[in-house]
Z-matrix of the N, CA and C atoms (Angstrom, degrees):
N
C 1 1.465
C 2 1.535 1 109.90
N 3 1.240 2 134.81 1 138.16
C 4 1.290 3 147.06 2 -171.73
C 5 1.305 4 99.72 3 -121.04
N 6 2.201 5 85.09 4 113.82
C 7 1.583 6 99.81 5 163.14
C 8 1.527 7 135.93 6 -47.18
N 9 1.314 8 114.66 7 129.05
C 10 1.669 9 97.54 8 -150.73
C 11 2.125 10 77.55 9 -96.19
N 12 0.911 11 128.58 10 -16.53
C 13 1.767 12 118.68 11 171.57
C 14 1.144 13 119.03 12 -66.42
N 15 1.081 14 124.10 13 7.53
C 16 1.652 15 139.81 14 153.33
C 17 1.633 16 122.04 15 -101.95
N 18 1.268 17 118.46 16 -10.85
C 19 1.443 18 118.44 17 -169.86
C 20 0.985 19 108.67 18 -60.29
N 21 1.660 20 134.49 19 130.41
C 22 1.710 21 117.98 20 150.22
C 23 1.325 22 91.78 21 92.10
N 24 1.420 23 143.90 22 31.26
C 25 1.243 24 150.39 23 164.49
C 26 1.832 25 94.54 24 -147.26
N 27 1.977 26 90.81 25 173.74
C 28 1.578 27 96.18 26 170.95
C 29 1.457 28 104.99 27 -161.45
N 30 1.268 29 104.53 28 -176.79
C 31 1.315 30 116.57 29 -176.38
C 32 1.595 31 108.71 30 -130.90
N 33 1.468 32 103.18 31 130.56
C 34 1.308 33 115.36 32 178.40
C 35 1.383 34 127.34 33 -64.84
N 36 1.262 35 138.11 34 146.43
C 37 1.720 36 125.71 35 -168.67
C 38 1.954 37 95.45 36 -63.65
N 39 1.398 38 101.87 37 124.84
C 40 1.480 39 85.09 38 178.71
C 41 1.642 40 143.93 39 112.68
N 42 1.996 41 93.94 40 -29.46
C 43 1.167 42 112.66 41 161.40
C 44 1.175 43 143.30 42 -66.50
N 45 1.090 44 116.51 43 -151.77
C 46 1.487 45 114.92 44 176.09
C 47 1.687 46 108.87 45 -163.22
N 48 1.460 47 101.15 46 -16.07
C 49 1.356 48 106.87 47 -167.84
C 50 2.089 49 111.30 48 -105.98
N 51 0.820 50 111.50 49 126.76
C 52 1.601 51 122.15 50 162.16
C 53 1.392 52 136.86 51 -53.05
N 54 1.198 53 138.69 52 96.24
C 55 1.703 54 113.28 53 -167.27
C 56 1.465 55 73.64 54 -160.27
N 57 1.708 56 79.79 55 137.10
C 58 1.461 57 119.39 56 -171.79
C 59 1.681 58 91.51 57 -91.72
N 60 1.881 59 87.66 58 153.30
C 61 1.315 60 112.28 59 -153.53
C 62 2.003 61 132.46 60 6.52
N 63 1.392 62 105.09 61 -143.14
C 64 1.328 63 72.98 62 -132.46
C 65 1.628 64 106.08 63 -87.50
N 66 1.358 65 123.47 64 100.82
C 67 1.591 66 128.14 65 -142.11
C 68 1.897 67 84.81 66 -156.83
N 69 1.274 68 92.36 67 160.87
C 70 1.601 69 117.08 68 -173.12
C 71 1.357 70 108.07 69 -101.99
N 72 1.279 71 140.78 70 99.10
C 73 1.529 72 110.99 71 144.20
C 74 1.240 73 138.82 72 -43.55
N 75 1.094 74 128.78 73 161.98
C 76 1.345 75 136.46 74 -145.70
C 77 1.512 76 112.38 75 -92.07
N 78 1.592 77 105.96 76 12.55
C 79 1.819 78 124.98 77 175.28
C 80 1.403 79 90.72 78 -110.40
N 81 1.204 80 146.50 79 -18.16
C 82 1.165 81 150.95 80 172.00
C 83 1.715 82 136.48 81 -128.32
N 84 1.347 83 88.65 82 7.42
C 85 1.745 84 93.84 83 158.90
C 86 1.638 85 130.43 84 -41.55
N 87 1.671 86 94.70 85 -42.38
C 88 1.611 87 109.71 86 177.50
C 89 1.411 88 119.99 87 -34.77
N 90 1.510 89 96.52 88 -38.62
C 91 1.971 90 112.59 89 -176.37
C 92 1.488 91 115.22 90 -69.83
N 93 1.354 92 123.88 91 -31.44
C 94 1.171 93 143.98 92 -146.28
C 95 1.561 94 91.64 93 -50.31
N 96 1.762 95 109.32 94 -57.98
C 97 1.475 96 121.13 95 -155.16
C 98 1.862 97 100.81 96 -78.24
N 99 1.328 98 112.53 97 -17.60
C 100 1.374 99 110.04 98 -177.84
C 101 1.185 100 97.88 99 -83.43
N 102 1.686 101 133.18 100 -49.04
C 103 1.592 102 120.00 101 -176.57
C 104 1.406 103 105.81 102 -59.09
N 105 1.074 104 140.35 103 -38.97
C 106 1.764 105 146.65 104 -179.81
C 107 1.622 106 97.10 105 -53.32
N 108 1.852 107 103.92 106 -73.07
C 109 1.641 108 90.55 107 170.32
C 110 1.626 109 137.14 108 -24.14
N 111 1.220 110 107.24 109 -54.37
C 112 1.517 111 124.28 110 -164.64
C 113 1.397 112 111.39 111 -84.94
N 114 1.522 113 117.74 112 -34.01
C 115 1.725 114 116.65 113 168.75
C 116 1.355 115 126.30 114 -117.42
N 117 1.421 116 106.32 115 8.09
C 118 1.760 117 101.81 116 -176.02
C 119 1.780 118 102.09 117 -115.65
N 120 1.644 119 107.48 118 -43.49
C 121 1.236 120 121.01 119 -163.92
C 122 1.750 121 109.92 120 -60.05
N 123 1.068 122 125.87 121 154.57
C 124 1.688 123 118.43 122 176.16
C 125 1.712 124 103.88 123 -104.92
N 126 1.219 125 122.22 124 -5.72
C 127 1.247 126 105.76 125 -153.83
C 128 2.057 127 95.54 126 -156.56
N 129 1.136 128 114.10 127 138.15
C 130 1.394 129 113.78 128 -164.62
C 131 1.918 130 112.28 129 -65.97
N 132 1.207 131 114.18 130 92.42
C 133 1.541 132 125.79 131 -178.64
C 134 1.757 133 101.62 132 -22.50
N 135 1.359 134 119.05 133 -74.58
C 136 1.633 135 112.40 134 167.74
C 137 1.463 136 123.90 135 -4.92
N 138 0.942 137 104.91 136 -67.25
C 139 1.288 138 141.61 137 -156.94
C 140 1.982 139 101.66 138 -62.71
N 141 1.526 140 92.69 139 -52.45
C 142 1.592 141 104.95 140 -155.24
C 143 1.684 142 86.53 141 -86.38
N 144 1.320 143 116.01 142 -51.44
C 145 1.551 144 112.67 143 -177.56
C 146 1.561 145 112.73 144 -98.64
N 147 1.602 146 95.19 145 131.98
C 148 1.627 147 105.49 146 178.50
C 149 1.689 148 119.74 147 -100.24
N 150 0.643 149 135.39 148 -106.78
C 151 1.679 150 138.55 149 -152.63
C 152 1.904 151 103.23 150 -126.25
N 153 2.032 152 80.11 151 -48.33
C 154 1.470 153 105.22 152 -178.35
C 155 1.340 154 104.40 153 -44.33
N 156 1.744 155 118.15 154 -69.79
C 157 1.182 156 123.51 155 -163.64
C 158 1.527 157 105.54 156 -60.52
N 159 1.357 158 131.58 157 -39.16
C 160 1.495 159 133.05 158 -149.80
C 161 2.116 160 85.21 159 -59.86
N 162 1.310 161 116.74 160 -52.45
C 163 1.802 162 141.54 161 -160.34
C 164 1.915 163 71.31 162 -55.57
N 165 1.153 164 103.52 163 -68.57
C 166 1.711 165 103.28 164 -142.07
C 167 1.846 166 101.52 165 -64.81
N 168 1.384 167 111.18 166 -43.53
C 169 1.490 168 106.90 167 176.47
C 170 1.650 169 106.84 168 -77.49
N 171 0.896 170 133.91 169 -38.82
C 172 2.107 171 113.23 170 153.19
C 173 1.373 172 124.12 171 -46.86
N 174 1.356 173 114.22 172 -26.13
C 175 1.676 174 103.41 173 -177.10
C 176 1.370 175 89.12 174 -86.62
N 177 1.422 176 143.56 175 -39.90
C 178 1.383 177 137.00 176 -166.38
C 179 1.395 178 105.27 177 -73.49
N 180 1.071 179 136.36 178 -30.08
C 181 1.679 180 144.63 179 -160.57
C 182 1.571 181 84.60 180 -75.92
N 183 1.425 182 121.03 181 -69.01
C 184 1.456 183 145.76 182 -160.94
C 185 1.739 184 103.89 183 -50.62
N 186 1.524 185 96.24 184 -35.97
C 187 1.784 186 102.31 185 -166.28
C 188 1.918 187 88.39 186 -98.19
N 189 0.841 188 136.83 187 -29.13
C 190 1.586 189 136.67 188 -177.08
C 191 1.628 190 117.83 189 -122.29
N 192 1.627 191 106.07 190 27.29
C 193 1.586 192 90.96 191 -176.50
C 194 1.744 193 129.09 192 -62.03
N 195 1.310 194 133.30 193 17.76
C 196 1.081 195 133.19 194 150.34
C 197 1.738 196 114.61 195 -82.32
N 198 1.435 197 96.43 196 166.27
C 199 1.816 198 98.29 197 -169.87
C 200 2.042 199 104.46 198 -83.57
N 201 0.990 200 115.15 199 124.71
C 202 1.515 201 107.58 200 -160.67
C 203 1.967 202 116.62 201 -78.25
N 204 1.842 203 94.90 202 -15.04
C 205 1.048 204 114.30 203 163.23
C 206 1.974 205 118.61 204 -62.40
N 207 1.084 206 102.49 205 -61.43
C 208 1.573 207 128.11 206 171.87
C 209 1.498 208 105.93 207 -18.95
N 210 2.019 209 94.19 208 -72.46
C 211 1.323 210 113.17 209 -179.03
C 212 1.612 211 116.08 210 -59.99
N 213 0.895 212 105.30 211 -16.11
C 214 1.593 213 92.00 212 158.02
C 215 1.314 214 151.37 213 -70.32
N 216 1.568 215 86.75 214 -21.69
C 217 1.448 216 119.38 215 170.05
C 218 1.750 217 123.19 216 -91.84
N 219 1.714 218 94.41 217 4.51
C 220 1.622 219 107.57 218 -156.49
C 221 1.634 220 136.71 219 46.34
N 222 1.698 221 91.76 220 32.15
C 223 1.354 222 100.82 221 168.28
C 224 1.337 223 103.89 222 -91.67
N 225 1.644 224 107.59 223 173.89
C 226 1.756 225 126.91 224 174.69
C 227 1.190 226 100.34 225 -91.51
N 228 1.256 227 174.45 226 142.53
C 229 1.465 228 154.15 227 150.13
C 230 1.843 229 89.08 228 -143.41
N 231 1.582 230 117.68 229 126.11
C 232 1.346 231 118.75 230 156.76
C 233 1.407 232 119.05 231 -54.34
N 234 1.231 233 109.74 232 137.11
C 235 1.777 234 99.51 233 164.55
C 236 1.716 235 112.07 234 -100.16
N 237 1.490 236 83.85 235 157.61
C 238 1.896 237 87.93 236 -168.44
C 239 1.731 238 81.57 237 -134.29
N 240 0.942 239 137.93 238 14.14
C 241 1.563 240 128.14 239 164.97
C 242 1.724 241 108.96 240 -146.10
N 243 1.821 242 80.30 241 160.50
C 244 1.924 243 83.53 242 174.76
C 245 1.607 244 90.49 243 -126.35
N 246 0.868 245 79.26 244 142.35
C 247 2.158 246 103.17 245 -165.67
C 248 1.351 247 101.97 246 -105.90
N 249 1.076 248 131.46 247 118.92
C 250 1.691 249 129.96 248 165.47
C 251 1.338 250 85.24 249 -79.08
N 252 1.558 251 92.61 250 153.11
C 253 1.714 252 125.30 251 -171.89
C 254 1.663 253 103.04 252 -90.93
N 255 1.311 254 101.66 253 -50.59
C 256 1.291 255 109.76 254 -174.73
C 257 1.847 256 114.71 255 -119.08
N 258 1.306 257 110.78 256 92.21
C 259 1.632 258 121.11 257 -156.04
C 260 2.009 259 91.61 258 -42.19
N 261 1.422 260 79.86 259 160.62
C 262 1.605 261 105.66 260 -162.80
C 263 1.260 262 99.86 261 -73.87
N 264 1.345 263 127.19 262 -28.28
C 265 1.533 264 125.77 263 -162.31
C 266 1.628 265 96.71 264 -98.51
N 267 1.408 266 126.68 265 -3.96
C 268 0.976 267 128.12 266 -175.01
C 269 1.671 268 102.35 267 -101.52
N 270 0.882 269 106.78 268 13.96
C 271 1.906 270 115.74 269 170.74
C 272 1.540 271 86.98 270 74.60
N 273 1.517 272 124.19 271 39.93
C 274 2.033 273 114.87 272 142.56
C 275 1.664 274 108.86 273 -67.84
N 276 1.141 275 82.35 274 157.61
C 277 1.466 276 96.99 275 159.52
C 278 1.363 277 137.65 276 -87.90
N 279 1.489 278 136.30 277 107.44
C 280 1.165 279 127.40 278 -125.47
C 281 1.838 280 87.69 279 -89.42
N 282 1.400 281 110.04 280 -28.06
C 283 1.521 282 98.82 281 -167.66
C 284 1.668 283 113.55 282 -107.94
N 285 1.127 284 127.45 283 22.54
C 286 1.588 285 155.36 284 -121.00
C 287 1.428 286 88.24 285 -131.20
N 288 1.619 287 122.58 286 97.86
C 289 1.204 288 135.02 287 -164.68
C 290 1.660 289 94.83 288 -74.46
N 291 1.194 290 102.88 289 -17.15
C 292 2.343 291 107.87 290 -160.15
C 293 1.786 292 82.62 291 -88.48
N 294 1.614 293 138.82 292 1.08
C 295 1.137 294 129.97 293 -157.43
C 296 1.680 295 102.60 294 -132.11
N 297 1.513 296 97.33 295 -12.40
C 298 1.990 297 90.38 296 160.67
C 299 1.496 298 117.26 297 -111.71
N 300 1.641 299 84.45 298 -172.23
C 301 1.282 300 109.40 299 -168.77
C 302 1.257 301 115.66 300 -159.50
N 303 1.731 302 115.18 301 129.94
C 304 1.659 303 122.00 302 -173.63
C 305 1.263 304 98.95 303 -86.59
N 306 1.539 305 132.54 304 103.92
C 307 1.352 306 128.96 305 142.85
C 308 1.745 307 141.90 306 -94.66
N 309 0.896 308 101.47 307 175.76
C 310 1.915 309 103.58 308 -178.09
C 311 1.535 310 91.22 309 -87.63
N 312 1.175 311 120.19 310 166.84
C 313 1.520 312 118.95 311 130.90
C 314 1.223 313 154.57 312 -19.24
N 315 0.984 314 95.61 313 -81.05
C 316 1.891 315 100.31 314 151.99
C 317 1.663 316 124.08 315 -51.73
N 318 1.124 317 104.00 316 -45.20
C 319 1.926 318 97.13 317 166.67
C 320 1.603 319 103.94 318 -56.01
N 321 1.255 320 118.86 319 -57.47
C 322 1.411 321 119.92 320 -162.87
C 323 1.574 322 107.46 321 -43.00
N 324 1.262 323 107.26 322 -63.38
C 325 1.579 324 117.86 323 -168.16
C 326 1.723 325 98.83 324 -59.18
N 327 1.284 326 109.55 325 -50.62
C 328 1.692 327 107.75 326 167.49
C 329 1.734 328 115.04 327 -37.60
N 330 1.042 329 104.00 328 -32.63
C 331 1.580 330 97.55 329 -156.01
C 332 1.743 331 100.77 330 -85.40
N 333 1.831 332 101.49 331 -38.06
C 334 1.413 333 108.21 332 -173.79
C 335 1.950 334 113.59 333 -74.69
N 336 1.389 335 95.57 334 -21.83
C 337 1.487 336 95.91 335 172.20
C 338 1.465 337 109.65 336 -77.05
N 339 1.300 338 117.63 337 -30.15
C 340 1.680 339 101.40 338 177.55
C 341 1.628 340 107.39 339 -65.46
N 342 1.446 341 126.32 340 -31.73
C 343 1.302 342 140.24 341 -131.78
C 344 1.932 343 87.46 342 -103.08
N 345 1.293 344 105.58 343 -31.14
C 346 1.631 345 105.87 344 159.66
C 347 1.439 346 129.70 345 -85.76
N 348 1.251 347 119.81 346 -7.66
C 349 1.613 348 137.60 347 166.65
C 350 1.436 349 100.04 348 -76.96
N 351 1.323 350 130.68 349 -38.03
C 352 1.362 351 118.82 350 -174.84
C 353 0.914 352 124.90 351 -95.27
Protein backbone atom coordinates (compact mmCIF):
# COMPACT_ATOMS: atom_id res chain seq x y z
CA UNK A 1 0.00 0.00 0.00
CA UNK A 2 1.45 3.46 -0.85
CA UNK A 3 1.57 6.16 1.65
CA UNK A 4 -0.69 8.61 0.12
CA UNK A 5 1.24 11.64 2.74
CA UNK A 6 3.99 11.42 0.48
CA UNK A 7 2.21 11.61 -2.92
CA UNK A 8 3.15 14.44 -5.29
CA UNK A 9 6.22 15.37 -3.20
CA UNK A 10 9.95 13.85 -3.08
CA UNK A 11 12.95 13.30 -1.57
CA UNK A 12 16.27 14.40 -2.56
CA UNK A 13 19.25 11.72 -2.97
CA UNK A 14 20.54 12.26 0.54
CA UNK A 15 17.94 14.07 2.46
CA UNK A 16 16.12 13.80 5.18
CA UNK A 17 13.46 16.25 4.66
CA UNK A 18 9.86 15.84 2.80
CA UNK A 19 8.29 18.66 0.76
CA UNK A 20 5.47 18.29 -1.22
CA UNK A 21 5.62 18.89 -4.82
CA UNK A 22 7.94 20.28 -6.72
CA UNK A 23 9.79 22.74 -4.05
CA UNK A 24 13.24 22.49 -2.22
CA UNK A 25 13.72 22.10 1.34
CA UNK A 26 15.72 24.30 2.92
CA UNK A 27 18.94 21.54 2.93
CA UNK A 28 18.50 21.80 -0.68
CA UNK A 29 17.37 25.11 -1.83
CA UNK A 30 21.06 25.66 -3.07
CA UNK A 31 19.96 23.41 -6.24
CA UNK A 32 16.89 25.24 -6.95
CA UNK A 33 18.85 27.95 -9.22
CA UNK A 34 21.02 25.15 -10.91
CA UNK A 35 17.81 22.99 -11.87
CA UNK A 36 16.22 26.47 -13.32
CA UNK A 37 19.73 26.96 -14.99
CA UNK A 38 19.79 23.62 -16.76
CA UNK A 39 15.90 23.35 -17.80
CA UNK A 40 14.28 26.69 -17.94
CA UNK A 41 17.23 29.04 -18.99
CA UNK A 42 17.96 29.22 -23.02
CA UNK A 43 21.29 30.48 -22.88
CA UNK A 44 24.35 29.74 -20.37
CA UNK A 45 23.79 32.42 -17.23
CA UNK A 46 27.93 32.62 -16.95
CA UNK A 47 28.24 33.55 -19.98
CA UNK A 48 25.36 36.31 -20.24
CA UNK A 49 26.26 37.82 -16.69
CA UNK A 50 29.73 39.14 -15.85
CA UNK A 51 31.24 40.61 -12.66
CA UNK A 52 29.60 43.93 -13.89
CA UNK A 53 26.16 42.65 -13.40
CA UNK A 54 26.92 40.48 -10.10
CA UNK A 55 28.23 44.71 -8.46
CA UNK A 56 25.07 46.19 -10.17
CA UNK A 57 22.34 43.47 -9.09
CA UNK A 58 23.83 43.62 -5.19
CA UNK A 59 23.66 47.30 -5.04
CA UNK A 60 19.97 47.00 -6.39
CA UNK A 61 18.98 43.95 -4.11
CA UNK A 62 20.66 46.06 -1.10
CA UNK A 63 18.73 49.42 -2.23
CA UNK A 64 15.20 47.34 -2.92
CA UNK A 65 15.49 44.16 -0.88
CA UNK A 66 11.72 43.69 -0.61
CA UNK A 67 9.79 42.01 -3.67
CA UNK A 68 8.43 45.23 -5.59
CA UNK A 69 5.67 43.07 -7.01
CA UNK A 70 4.47 41.97 -3.34
CA UNK A 71 4.47 45.63 -2.37
CA UNK A 72 1.94 46.29 -4.51
CA UNK A 73 -0.20 44.15 -3.01
CA UNK A 74 1.06 45.52 0.51
CA UNK A 75 2.72 42.45 1.26
CA UNK A 76 6.40 42.08 3.01
CA UNK A 77 7.90 39.36 0.77
CA UNK A 78 12.03 39.27 0.64
CA UNK A 79 13.38 39.38 -2.74
CA UNK A 80 15.87 36.73 -3.81
CA UNK A 81 15.97 37.89 -7.61
CA UNK A 82 16.54 40.93 -9.89
CA UNK A 83 14.17 40.63 -12.86
CA UNK A 84 14.89 42.75 -15.95
CA UNK A 85 11.75 44.62 -16.90
CA UNK A 86 12.48 44.57 -20.35
CA UNK A 87 14.30 40.98 -21.32
CA UNK A 88 17.88 41.48 -22.49
CA UNK A 89 17.44 39.87 -25.83
CA UNK A 90 14.67 42.15 -26.34
CA UNK A 91 17.21 45.19 -26.54
CA UNK A 92 16.77 45.82 -22.22
CA UNK A 93 19.31 47.09 -20.66
CA UNK A 94 21.14 44.63 -18.80
CA UNK A 95 22.73 47.20 -16.29
CA UNK A 96 19.87 49.97 -16.51
CA UNK A 97 18.69 50.51 -12.91
CA UNK A 98 15.05 52.22 -14.76
CA UNK A 99 15.04 48.31 -16.28
CA UNK A 100 14.94 46.20 -12.87
CA UNK A 101 13.15 44.82 -10.47
CA UNK A 102 13.46 43.21 -6.78
CA UNK A 103 11.29 40.15 -6.76
CA UNK A 104 10.43 37.03 -4.50
CA UNK A 105 10.11 33.85 -6.18
CA UNK A 106 6.86 33.42 -6.70
CA UNK A 107 6.46 36.90 -8.47
CA UNK A 108 9.33 35.90 -10.71
CA UNK A 109 7.88 32.66 -12.06
CA UNK A 110 4.46 34.73 -12.16
CA UNK A 111 5.86 37.25 -14.30
CA UNK A 112 7.75 34.66 -16.73
CA UNK A 113 4.56 32.59 -17.11
CA UNK A 114 2.58 35.55 -18.26
CA UNK A 115 5.66 36.54 -20.51
CA UNK A 116 5.28 32.81 -22.08
CA UNK A 117 1.43 33.15 -22.70
CA UNK A 118 2.21 36.03 -24.88
Amino acid sequence: MVDDSTKGGSFLEGGKNFVRGPLFCNEHIHLQGKQYDKFERKYNHRERYDSRWDKVRNIYIKEHPLCEECLKENKSTIARIVHHIKPIEDGGDKYAFDNLMSVCDSCHQKIHTRLKKS
